[in-house]
C-alpha positions in Angstrom: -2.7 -18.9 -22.5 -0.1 -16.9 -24.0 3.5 -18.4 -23.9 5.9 -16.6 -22.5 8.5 -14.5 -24.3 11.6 -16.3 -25.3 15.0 -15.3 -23.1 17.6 -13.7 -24.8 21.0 -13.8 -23.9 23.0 -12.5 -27.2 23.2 -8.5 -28.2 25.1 -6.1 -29.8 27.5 -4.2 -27.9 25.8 -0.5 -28.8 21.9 -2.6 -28.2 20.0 -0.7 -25.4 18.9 -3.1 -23.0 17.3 -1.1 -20.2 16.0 2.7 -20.5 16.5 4.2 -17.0 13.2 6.6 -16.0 13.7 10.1 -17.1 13.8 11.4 -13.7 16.4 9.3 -12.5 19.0 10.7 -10.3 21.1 12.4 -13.1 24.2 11.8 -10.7 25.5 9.0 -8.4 27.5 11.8 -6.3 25.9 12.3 -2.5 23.6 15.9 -2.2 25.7 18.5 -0.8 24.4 19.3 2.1 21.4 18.0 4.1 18.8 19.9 3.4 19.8 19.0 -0.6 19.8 15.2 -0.1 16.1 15.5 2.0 14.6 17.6 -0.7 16.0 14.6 -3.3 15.2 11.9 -1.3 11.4 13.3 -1.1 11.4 13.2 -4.6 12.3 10.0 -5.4 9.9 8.5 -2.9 7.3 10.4 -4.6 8.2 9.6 -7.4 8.1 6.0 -6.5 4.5 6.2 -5.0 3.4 8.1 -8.0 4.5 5.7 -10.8 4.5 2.3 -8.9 8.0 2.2 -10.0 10.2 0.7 -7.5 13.6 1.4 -9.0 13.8 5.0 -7.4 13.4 3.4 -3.7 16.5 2.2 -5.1 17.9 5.4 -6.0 16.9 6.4 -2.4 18.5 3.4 -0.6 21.7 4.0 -2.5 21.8 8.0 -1.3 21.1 6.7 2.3 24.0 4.2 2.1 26.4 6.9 1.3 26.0 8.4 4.5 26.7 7.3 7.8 23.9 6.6 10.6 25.4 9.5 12.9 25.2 12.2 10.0 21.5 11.6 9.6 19.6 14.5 11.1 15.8 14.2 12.2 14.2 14.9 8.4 15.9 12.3 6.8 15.5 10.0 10.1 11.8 10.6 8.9 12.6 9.5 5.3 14.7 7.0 6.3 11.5 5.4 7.6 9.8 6.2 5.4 12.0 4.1 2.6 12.3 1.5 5.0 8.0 1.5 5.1 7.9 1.2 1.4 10.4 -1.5 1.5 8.7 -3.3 4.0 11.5 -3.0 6.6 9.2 -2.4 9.7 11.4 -3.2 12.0 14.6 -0.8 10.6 11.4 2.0 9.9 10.5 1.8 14.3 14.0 2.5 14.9 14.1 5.5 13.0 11.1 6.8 14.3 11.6 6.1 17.5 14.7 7.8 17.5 13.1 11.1 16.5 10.3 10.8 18.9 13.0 10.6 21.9 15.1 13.5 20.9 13.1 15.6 18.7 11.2 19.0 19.7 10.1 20.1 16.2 6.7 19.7 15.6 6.7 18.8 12.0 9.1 16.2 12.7 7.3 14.7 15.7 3.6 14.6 13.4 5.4 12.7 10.7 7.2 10.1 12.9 3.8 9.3 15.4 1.6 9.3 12.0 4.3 6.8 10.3 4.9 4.9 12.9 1.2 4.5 13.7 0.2 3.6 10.0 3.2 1.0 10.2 1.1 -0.7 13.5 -1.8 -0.6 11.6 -0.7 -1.8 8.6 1.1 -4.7 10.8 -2.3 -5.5 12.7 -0.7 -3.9 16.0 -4.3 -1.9 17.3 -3.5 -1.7 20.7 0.3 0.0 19.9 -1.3 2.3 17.3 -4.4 3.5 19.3 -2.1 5.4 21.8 0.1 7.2 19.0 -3.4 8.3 17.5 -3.6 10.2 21.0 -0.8 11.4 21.2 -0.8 12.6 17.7 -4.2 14.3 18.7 -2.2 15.8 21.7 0.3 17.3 19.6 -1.2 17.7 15.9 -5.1 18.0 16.3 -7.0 18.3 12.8 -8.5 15.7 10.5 -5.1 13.6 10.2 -5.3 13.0 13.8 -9.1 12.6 13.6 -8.6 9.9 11.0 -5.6 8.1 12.7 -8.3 7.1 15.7 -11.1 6.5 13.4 -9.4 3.7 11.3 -8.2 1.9 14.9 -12.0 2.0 16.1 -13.1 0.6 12.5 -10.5 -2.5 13.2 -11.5 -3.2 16.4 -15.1 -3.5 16.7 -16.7 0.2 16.0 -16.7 0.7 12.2 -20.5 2.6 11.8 -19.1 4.4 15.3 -15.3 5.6 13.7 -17.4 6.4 10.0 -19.9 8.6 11.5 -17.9 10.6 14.0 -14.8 10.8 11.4 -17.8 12.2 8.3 -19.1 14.3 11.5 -15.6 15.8 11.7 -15.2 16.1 8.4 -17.6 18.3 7.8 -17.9 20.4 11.1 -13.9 21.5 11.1 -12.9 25.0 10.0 -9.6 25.7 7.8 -8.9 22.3 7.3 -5.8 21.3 4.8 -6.7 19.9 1.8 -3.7 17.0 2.9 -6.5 16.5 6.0 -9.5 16.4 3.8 -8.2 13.7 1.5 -7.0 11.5 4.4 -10.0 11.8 6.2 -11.9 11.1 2.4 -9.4 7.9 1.8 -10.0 6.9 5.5 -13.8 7.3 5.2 -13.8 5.4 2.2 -12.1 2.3 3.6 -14.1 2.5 6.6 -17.8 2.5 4.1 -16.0 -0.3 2.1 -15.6 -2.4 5.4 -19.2 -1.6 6.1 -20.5 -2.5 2.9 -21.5 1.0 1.4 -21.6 2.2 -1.6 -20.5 5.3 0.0 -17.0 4.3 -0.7 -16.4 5.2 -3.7 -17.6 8.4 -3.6 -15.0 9.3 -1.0 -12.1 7.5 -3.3 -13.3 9.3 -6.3 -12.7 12.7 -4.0 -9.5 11.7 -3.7 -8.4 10.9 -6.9 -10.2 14.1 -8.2 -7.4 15.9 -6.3 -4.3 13.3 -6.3 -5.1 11.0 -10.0 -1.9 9.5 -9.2 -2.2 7.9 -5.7 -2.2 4.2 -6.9 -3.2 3.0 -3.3 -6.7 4.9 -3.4 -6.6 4.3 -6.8 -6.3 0.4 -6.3 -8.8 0.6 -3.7 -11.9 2.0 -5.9 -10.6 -0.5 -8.5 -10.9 -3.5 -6.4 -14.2 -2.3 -4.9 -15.9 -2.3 -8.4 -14.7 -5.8 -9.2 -15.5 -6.8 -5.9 -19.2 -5.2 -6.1 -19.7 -6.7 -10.2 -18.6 -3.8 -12.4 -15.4 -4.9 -13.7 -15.8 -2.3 -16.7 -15.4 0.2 -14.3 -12.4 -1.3 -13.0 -11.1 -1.0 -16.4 -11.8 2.4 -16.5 -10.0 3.2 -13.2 -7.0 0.9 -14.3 -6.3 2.0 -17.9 -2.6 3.7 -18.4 -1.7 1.6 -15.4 -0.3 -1.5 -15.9 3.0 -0.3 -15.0 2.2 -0.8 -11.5 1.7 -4.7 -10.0 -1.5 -3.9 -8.0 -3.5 -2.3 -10.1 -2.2 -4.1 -13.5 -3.9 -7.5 -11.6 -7.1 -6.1 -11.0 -7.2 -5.0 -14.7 -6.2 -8.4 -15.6 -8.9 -10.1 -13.5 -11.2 -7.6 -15.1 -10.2 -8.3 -18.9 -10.8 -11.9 -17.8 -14.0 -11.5 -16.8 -15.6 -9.6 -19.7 -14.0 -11.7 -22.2 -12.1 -8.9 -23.7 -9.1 -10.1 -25.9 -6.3 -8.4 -24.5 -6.6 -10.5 -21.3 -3.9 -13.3 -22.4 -1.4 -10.8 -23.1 -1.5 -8.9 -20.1 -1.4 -12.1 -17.6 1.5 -13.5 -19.9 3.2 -10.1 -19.3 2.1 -9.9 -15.5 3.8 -13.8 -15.7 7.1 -12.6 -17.0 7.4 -9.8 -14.5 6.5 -12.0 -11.7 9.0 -14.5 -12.7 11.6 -12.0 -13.0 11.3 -10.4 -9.7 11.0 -13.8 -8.1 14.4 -15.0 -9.7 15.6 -11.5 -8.7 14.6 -12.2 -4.9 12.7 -8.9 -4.9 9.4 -9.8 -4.1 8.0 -6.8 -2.7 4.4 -7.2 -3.7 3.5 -10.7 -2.6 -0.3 -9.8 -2.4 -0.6 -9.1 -5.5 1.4 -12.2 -7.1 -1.2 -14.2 -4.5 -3.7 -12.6 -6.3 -2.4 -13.5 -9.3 -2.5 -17.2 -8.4 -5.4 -17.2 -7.3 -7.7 -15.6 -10.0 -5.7 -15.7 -12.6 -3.6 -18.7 -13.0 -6.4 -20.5 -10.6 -3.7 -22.3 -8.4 -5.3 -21.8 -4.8 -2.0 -23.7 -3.0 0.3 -21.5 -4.5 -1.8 -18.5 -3.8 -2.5 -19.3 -0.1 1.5 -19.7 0.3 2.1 -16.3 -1.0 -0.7 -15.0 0.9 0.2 -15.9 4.4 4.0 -14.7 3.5 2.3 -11.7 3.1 -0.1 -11.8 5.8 2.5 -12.8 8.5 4.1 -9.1 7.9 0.8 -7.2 6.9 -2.7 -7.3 8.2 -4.8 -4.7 6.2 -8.2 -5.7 5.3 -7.6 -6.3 1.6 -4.5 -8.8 3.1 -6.8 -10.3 5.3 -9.3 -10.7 2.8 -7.1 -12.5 0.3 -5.9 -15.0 3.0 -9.0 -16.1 3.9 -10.4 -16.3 0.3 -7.0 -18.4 -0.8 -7.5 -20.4 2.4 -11.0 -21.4 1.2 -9.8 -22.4 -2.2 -7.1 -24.5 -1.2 -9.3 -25.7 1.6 -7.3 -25.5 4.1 -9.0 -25.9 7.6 -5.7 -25.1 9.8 -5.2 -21.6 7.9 -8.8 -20.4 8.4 -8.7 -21.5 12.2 -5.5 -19.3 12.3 -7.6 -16.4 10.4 -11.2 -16.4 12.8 -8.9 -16.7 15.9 -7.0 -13.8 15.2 -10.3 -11.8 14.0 -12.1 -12.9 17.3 -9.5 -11.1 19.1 -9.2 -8.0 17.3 -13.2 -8.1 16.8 -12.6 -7.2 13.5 -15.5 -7.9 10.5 -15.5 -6.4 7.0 -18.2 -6.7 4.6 -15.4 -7.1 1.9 -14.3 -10.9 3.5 -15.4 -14.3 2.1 -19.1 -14.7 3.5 -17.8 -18.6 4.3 -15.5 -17.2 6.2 
């Protein structure tokens, strides 16, 4: 291994230490009016999802603590949560949303705060609290986003091939349907054939990415369904230019590993120093990936189980799932996996993706 890069702690006064993104806020003075600081806020989580870089959910934290609760109006309620989402603040996120949902009429509005707040119960492993904000979202905002909203519920609870074929069904039977539909439902699908076992699924992610190249999730989903499935060349192909971003920069590292290529030191001594960093920084937003880290990279299955779980007690998607049981099995832990197939017994959920042991 690599060592890692020596800490320096003496520079000139004129050395440049940091380089802030280029589209930084150019200003630390609030927006001017509402409409101003939701147009900016937008950006910056945008921006944030697009790069992987999570210092402009700080730029949006710091507009939002410049203003008072009160002055908030129902848009940036909406973005509020949706910062808080990104920052893993699920708690602070239902407020917001809730909050919208009891006094707003707008429709816009109303969409955005049942489809976040049902994505956050989803996320969180909440089905039964998500399934009726799918229905109402079909109530108020029928189409393909709607349509996708129930199907990934059904796929978590017991009715994957049931939630795939209806959801493709719809897919292709709907009339003027927004491309913003038609990648859901395609990013949806995909996770659903991936649960199921198909190879199906990266079709669909490939459609998505053919229209949005920079959403990292999708992006990080096709990756880690080629290593998964053997390919790790092609995960290396999906990855390159991205090792800015923790998610997809440990898959590439796992796949450098595994062909033997020689840049694979160097990037897991760099994905070391910027693990280290944030954890001395207390910023650990990512803790499935560092997990992953552990587990496949620096091969330390107790470590990687206690980062998993951390993240599992907050976050129940698949690929979480998935990594709890497989850092469970490593570290052998018996008490861990009970917790894991008693909590899959009662949400009747299988994926193709877990551990076969498990």
């Amino acid at each position: 291994m690599a060592a890692p890069s020596p800490i320096q702690s003496d520079f000139d006064d004129d050395a440049v230490l940091v380089t802030l993104p280029a589209s930084a806020p150019a200003s630390d003075s609030a927006p001017s009016s509402p409409e101003t600081m939701a147009r900016e806020i937008q950006r910056l989580i945008s921006e944030a999802r697009r790069s992987g870089d999570p210092r402009f959910l700080g730029y949006a934290e710091r507009l939002f603590n410049q203003q008072a609760s009160q002055e908030l109006n129902d848009p940036l309620l909406v973005l509020r949560a949706t910062l808080a989402q990104s920052l893993h603040r699920f708690d602070a996120a239902r407020q917001d949303l809730n909050t919208v949902l009891d006094r707003s009429d707008a429709p816009a509005q109303r969409a955005q705060a049942l489809l976040t707040l049902a994505n956050i119960e989803m996320v969180q492993g909440q089905y039964d609290r998500a399934r009726p904000l799918c229905e109402q979202l079909t109530t108020e905002y029928p189409g393909l986003i709607a349509s996708s909203c129930h199907a990934q519920v059904a796929a978590r609870t017991g009715s994957a091939k049931v939630a795939y074929d209806e959801l493709a069904t719809a897919t292709r039977s709907l009339s003027n349907v927004s491309i913003q539909g038609f990648l859901w439902a395609q990013g949806t699908l995909g996770d659903i054939a991936a649960q199921l076992g198909q190879g199906s699924a990266a079709g669909h992610w490939q459609q998505v990415l053919s229209q949005d190249p920079d959403d990292l999730y999708t992006r990080a989903q096709l990756a880690d369904w080629y290593l998964q499935n053997e390919n790790p060349r092609q995960a290396l192909v999906v990855t390159e230019g991205y090792e800015a971003v923790d998610s997809l920069a440990v898959i590439r590292a796992i796949a450098l590993h595994r062909v033997n290529h020689p840049d694979a030191a160097a990037l897991a001594s760099r994905l070391r120093e910027r693990f280290d960093e944030a954890l001395w920084r207390g910023s650990m937003l990512h803790q499935r990936d560092l997990s992953r880290f552990e587990l496949d990279i620096e091969q330390r299955p107790d470590a990687a189980l206690q980062y998993a779980m951390a993240n599992w007690t907050s976050q129940r998607e698949p690929l979480d799932t998935r990594l709890a049981l497989r850092a469970a099995l490593a570290a052998q832990d018996e008490a861990v996996l009970a917790r894991l197939h008693e909590w899959l017994k009662q949400q009747n959920q299988s994926d193709a993706r877990y551990p076969e042991a498990s």
